[in-house]
C-alpha positions as CSV (number, residue, x, y, z in Angstrom):
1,X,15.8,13.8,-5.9
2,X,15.3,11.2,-3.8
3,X,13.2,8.3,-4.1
4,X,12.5,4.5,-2.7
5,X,11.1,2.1,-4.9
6,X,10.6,-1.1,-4.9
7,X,7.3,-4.3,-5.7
8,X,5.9,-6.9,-3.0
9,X,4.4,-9.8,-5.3
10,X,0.8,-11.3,-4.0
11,X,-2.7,-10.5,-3.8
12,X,-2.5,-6.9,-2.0
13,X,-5.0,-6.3,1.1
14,X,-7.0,-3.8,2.2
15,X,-6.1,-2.3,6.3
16,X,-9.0,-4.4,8.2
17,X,-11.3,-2.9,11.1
18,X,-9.9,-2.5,14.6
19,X,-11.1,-5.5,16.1
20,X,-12.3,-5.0,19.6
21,X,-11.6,-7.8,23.0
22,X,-12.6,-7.4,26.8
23,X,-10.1,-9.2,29.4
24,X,-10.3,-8.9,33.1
25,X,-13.1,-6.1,32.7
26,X,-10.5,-3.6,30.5
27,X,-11.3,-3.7,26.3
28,X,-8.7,-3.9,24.1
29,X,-8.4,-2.8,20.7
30,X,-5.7,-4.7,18.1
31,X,-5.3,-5.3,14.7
32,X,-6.1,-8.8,13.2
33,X,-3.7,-11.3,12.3
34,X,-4.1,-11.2,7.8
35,X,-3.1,-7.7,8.4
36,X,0.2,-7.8,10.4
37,X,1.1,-10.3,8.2
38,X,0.5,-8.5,5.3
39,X,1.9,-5.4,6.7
40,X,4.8,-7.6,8.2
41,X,5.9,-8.3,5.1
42,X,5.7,-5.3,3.3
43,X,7.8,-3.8,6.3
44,X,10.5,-6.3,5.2
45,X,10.6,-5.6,1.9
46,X,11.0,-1.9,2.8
47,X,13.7,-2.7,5.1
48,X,15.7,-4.6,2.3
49,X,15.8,-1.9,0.2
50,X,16.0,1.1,2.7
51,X,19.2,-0.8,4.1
52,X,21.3,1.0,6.4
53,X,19.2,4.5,5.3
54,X,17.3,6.7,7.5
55,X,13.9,7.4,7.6
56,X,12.9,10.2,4.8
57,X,12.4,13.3,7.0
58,X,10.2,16.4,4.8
59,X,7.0,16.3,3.2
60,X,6.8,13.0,0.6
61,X,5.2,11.7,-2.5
62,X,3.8,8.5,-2.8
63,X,2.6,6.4,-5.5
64,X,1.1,3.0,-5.0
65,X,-0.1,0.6,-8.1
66,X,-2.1,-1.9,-6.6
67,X,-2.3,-4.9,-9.2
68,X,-5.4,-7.1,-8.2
69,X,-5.5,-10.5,-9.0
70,X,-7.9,-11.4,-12.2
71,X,-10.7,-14.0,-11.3
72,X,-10.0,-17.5,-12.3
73,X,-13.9,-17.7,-13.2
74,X,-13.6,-14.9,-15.7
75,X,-13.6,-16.1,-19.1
76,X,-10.6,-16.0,-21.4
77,X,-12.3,-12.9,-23.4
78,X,-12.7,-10.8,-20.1
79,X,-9.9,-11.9,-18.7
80,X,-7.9,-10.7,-21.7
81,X,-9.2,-7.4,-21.2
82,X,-8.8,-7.1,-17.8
83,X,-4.9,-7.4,-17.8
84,X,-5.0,-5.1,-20.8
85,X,-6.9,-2.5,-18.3
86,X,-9.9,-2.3,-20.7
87,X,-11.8,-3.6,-17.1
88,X,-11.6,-1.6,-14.1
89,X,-11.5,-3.3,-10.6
90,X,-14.0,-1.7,-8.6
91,X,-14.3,-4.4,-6.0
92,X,-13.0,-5.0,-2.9
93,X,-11.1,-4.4,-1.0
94,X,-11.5,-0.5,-1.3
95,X,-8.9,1.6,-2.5
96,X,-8.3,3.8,0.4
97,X,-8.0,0.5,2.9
98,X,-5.4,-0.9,0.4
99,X,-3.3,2.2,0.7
100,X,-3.4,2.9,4.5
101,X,-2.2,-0.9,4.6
102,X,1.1,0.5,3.1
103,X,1.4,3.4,4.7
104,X,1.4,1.8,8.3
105,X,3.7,-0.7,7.0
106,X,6.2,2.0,6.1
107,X,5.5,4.4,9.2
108,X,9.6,3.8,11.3
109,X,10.5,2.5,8.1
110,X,10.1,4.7,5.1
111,X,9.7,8.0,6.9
112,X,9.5,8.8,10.2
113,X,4.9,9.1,10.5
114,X,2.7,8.9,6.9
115,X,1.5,12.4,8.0
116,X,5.0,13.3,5.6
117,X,2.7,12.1,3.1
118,X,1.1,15.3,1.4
119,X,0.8,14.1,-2.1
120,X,-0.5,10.4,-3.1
121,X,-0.9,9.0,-6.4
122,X,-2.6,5.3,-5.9
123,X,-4.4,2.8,-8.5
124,X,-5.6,-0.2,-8.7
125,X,-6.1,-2.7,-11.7
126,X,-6.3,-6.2,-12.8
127,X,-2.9,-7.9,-13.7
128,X,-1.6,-11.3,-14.3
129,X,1.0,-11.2,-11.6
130,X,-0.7,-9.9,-8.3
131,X,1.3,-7.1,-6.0
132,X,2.1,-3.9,-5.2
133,X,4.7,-1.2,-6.7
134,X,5.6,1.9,-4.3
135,X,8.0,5.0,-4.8
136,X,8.3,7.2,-2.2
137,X,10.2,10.4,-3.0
138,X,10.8,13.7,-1.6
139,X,8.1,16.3,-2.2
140,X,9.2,18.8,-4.6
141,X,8.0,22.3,-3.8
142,X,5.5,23.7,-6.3
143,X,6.1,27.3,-7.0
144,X,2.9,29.5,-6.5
145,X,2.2,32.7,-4.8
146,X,2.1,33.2,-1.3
């Protein structure tokens, strides 16, 4: 089987809103500068460890553990429990804008489009050391009947 995997360290981000500018009577629609960054160096990262590889080609598997920074106003109690995963984070940013960050980050990269992607396994939860984790892997067929 195979499979990329590989953890970007710092507080993950969620894929911002298209922002929207009007020059010389024309709009224009771009992405904002936290996110490139963000998705800038998550590209790197996959780069590094994809090396000389080529893009997956197929359908894919992804998993993505999003660990969220604990609040340095918690107390020591709840802080406790949120790295042992007792306490949920169900804050922002949303789940689903954290996980399109990465998959536009990978798209040239990783695989060839994220429309590869037709399985997706993606948390998020407090941890002491902020980041993301990713394996990609080639889908695995699932017998059934056809």
């Amino acid at each position: 089987m195979t499979a990329l995997v590989f953890s970007l360290n710092g507080a993950p981000r969620g894929k911002g809103r298209p922002r929207t500018s009007v020059r010389g009577g024309f709009a224009r629609i771009y992405t904002d500068a936290a996110t490139r960054k963000y998705e800038a160096s998550v590209r790197a990262a996959a780069e590094k460890v994809m090396g000389d590889r080529d893009p997956f080609e197929g359908p894919l598997s992804v998993s993505l553990r999003f660990r969220m920074p604990i609040p340095k106003s918690a107390t020591k109690r709840v802080r406790t429990a949120m790295a042992a995963g007792e306490i949920a984070h169900t804050g922002r940013p949303d789940i689903d804008n954290c996980q399109k960050a990465i998959l536009d980050a990978l798209n040239g990269v990783v695989f060839a489009d994220d429309g590869q992607v037709c399985r997706a396994f993606t948390s998020k939860l407090y941890a002491e050391i902020p980041g993301v984790d990713v394996r990609v892997e080639a889908h695995e067929p699932q017998g059934g009947a056809a």
